[in-house]
Backbone as ProteinMPNN parsed JSONL, in Angstrom:
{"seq_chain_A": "XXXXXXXXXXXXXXXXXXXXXXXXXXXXXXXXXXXXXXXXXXXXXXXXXXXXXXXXXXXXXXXXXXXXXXXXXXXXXXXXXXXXXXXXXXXXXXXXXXXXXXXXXXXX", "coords_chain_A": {"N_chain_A": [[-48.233, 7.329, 0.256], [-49.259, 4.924, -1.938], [-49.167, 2.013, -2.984], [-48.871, -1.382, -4.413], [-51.471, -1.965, -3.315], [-50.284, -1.399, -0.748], [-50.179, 0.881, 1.8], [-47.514, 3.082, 2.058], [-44.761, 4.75, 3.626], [-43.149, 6.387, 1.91], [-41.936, 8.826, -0.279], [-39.439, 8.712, 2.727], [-40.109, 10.211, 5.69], [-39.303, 13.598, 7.066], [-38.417, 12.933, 9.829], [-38.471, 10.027, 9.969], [-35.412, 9.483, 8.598], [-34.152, 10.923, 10.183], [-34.33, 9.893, 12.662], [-33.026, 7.213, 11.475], [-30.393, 8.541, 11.108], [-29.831, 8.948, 13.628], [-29.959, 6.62, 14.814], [-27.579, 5.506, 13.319], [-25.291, 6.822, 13.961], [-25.613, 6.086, 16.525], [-24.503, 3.767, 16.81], [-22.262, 3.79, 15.802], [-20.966, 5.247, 17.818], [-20.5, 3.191, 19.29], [-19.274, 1.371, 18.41], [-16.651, 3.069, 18.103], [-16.419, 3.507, 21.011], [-15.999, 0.61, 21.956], [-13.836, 0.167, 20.79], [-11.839, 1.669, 21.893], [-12.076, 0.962, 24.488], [-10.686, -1.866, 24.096], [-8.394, -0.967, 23.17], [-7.299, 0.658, 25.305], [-7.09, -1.972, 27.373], [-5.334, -3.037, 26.287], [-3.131, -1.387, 26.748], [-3.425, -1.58, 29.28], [-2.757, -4.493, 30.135], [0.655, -4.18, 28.664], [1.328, -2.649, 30.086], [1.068, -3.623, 33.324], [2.819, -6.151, 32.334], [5.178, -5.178, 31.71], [6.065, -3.73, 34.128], [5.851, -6.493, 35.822], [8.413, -7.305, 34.62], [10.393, -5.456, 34.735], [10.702, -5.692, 37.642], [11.341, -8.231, 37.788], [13.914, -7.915, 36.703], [14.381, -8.164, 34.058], [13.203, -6.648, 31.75], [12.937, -4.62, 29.201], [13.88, -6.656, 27.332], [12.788, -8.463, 24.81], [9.955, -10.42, 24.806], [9.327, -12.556, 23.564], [11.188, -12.689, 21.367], [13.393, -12.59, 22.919], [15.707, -10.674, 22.59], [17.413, -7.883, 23.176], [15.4, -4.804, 23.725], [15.303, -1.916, 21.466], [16.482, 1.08, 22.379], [15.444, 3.563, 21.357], [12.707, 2.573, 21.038], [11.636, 1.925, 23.817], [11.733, 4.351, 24.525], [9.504, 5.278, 23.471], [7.695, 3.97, 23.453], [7.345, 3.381, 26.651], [6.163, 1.152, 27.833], [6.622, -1.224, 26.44], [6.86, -4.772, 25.529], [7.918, -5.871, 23.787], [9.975, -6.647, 20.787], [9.802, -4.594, 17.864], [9.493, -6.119, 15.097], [8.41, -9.262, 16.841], [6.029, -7.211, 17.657], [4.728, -6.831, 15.969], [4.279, -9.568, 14.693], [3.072, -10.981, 16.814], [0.859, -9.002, 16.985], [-0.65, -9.336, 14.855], [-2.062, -11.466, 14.839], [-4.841, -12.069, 16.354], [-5.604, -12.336, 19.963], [-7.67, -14.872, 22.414], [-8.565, -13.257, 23.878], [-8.803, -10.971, 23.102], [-10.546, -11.305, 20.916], [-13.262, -11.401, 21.701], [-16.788, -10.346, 22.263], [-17.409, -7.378, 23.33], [-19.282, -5.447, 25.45], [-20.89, -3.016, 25.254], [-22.835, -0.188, 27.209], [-25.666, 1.322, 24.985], [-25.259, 4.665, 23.664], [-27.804, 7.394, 25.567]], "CA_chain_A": [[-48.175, 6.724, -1.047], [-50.119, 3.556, -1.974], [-48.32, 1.038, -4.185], [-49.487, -2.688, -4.683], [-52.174, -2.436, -2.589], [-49.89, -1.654, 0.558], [-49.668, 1.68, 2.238], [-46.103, 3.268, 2.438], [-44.33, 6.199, 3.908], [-42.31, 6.668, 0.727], [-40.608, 8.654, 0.462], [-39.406, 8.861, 3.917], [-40.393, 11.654, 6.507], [-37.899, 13.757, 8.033], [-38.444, 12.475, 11.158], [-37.87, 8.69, 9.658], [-34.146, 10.084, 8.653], [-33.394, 11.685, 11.477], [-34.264, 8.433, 13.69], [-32.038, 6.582, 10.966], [-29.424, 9.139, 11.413], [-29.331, 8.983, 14.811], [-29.108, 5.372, 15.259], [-26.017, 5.006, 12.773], [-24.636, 7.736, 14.85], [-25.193, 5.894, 17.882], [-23.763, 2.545, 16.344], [-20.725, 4.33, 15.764], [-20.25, 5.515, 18.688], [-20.688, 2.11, 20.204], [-17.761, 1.149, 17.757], [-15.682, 3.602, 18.508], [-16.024, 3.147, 22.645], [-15.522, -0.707, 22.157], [-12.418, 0.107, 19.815], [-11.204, 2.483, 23.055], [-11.546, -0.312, 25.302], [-9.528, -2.686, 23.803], [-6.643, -0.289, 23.354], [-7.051, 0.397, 26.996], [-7.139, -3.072, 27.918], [-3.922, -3.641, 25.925], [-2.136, -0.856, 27.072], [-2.998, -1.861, 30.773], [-2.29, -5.526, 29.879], [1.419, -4.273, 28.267], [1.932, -1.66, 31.276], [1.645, -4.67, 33.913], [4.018, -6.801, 31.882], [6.762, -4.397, 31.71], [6.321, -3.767, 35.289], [6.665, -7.509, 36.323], [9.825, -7.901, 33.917], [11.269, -4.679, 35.738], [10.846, -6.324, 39.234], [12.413, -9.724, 37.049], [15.175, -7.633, 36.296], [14.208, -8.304, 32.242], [12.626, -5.126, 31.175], [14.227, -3.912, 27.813], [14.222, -7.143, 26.455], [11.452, -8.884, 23.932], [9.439, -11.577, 25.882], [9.251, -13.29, 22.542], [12.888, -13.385, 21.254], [14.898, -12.23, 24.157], [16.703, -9.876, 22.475], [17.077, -6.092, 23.808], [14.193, -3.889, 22.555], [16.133, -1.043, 21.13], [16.29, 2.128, 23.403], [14.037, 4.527, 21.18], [11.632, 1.94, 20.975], [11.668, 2.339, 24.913], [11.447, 5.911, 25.211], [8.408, 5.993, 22.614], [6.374, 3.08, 24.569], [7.734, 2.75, 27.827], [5.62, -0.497, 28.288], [6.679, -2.331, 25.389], [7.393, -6.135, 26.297], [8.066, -6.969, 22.391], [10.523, -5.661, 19.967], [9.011, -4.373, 16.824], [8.701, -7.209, 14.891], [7.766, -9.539, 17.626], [4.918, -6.722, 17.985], [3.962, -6.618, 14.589], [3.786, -10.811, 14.496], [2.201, -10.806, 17.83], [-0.711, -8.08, 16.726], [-1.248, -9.431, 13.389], [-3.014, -12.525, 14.984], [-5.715, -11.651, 17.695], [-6.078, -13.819, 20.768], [-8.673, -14.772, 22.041], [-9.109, -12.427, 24.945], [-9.357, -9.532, 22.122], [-11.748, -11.571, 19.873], [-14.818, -11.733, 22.783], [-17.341, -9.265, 22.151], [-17.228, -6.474, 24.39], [-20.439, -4.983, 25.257], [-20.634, -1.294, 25.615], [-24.633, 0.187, 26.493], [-25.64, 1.901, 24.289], [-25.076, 6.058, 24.459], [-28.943, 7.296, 25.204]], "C_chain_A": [[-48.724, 5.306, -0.937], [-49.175, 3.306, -2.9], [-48.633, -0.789, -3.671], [-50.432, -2.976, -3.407], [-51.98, -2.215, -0.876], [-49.478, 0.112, 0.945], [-48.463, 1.841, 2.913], [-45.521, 4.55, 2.823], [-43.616, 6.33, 3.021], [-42.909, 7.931, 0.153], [-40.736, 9.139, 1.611], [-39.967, 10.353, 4.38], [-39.284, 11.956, 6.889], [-37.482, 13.429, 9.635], [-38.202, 11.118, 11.032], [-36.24, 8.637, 9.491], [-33.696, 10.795, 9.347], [-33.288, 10.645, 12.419], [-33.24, 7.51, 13.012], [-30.655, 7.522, 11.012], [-28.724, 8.661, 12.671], [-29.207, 7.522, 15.532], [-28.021, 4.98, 14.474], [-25.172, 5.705, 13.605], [-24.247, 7.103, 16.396], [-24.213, 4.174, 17.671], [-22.322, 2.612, 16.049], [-20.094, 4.49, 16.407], [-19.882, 4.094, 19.88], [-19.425, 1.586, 19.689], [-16.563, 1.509, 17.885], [-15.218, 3.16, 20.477], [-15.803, 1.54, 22.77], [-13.853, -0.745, 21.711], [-11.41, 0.519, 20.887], [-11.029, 1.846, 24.301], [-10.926, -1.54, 25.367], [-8.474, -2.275, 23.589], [-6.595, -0.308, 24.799], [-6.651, -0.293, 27.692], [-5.774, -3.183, 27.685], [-3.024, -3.078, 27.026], [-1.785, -1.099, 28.361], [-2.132, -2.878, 30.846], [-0.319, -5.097, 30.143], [1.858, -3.709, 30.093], [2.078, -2.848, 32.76], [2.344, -5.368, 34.116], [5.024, -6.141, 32.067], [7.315, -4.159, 33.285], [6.921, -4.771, 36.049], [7.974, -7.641, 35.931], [10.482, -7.16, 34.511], [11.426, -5.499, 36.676], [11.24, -7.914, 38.753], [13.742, -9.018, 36.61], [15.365, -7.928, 34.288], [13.779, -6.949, 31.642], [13.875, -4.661, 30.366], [14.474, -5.216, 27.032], [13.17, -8.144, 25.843], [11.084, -10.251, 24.657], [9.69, -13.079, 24.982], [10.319, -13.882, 21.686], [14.077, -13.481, 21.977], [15.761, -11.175, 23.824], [15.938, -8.221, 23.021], [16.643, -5.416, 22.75], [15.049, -2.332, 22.543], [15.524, 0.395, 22.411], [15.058, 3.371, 22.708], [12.901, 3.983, 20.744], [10.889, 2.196, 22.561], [11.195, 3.49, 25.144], [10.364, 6.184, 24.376], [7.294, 5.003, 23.091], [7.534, 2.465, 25.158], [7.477, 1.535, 28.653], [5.876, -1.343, 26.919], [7.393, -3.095, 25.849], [8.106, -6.594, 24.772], [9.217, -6.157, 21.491], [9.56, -5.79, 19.047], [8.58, -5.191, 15.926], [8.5, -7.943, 15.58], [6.547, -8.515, 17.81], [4.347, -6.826, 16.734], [3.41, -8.429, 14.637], [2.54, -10.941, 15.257], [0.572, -10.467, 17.518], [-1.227, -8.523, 15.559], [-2.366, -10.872, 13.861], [-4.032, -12.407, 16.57], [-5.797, -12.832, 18.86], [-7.445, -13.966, 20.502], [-9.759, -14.171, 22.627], [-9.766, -11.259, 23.641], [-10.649, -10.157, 21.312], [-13.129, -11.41, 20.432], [-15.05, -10.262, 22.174], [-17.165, -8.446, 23.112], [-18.805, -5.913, 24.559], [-20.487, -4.131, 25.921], [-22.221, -0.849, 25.87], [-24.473, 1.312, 25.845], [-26.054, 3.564, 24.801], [-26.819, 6.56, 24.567], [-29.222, 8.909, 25.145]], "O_chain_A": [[-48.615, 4.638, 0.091], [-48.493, 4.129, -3.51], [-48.536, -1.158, -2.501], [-50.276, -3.924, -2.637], [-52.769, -2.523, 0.017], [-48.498, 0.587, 0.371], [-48.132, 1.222, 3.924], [-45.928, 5.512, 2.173], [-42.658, 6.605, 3.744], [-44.123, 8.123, 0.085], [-41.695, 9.85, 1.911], [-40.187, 11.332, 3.667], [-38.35, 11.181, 7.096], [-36.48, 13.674, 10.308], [-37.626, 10.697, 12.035], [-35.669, 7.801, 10.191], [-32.66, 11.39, 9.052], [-32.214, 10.465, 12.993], [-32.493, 6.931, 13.801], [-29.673, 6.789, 10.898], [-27.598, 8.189, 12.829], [-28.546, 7.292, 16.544], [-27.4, 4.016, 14.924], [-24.196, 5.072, 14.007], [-23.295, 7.323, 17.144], [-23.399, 3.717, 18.474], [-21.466, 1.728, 16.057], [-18.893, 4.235, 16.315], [-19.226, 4.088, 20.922], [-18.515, 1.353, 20.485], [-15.565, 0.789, 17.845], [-14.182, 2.724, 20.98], [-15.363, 1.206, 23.87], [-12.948, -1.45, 22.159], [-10.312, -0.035, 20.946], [-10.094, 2.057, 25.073], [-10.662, -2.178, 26.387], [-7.483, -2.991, 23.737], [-5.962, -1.143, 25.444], [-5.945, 0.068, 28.633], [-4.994, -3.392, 28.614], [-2.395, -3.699, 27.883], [-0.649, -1.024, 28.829], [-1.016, -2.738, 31.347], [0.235, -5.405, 31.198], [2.495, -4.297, 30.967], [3.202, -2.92, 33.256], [2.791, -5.658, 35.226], [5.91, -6.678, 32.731], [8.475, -4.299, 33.673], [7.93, -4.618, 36.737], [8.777, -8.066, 36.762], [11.416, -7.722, 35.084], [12.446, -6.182, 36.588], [11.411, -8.725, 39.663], [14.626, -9.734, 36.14], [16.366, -7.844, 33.577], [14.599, -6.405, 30.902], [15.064, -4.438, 30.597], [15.226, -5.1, 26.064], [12.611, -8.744, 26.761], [11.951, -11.046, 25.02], [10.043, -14.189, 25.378], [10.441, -15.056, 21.338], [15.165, -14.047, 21.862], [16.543, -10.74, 24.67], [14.827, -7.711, 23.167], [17.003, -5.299, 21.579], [15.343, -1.752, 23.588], [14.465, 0.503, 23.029], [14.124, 3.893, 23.316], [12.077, 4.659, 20.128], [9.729, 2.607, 22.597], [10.27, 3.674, 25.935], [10.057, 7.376, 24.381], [6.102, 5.312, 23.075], [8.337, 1.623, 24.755], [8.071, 1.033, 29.607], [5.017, -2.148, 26.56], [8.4, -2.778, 26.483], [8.778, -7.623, 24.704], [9.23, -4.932, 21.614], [8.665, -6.635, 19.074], [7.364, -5.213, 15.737], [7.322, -7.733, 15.287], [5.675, -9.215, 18.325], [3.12, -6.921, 16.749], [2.194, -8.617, 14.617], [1.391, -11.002, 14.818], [-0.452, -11.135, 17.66], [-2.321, -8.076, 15.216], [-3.349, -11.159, 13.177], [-3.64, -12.739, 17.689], [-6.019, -14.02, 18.625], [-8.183, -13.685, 19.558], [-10.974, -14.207, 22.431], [-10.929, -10.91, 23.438], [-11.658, -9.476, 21.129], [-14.088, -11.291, 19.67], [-14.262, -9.398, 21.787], [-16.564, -9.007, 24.029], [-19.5, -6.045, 23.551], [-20.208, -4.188, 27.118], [-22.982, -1.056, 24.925], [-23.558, 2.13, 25.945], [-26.76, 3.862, 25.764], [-27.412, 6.129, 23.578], [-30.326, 9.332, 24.803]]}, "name": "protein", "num_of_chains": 1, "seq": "XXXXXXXXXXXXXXXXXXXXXXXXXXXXXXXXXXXXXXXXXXXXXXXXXXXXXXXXXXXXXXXXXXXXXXXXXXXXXXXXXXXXXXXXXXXXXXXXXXXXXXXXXXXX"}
């Protein structure tokens, strides 16, 4: 298609939408495996903590208020350092370890 003078692939080829397919596809997935390494990170992060506070003889009780993190909070994350609100305050404000980009290559 011609239009002001400027040759255009309009409308697209299917081979132009398939290359735009397949890089949102891969942008996604780059999203998703960054998203999967910051849970990871946490969960190692938390799973460390709980460990030291065991071998401190603290384990079971919130790092943040001190008080004892209820028992089926325990048995549903066995690494939790925080009671529930302490985790909710906590997570609602990112450090600033979580804020760094992460950089995942891309899937090929």
């Amino acid at each position: 298609m011609r239009a002001f003078g400027i040759e255009t692939d309009w409308p697209p080829t299917a081979e132009w939408e398939d290359q735009q397919r397949k890089r949102c596809e891969s942008e996604l997935l780059d999203d998703i495996c960054a998203a999967l390494v910051r849970i990871g990170d946490a969960a190692t992060r938390n799973t460390l903590e709980a460990l030291a506070q065991l071998d401190a003889g603290t384990y079971g009780y919130c790092v943040d208020c001190h008080r004892q993190i209820p028992a089926d909070r325990l048995e549903a994350l066995n690494f939790a350092v925080r009671c529930a609100s302490c985790a909710f305050r906590h997570d609602a404000v990112p450090s600033e370890e979580e804020t760094e980009p992460v950089s995942i290559p891309a899937w090929q």
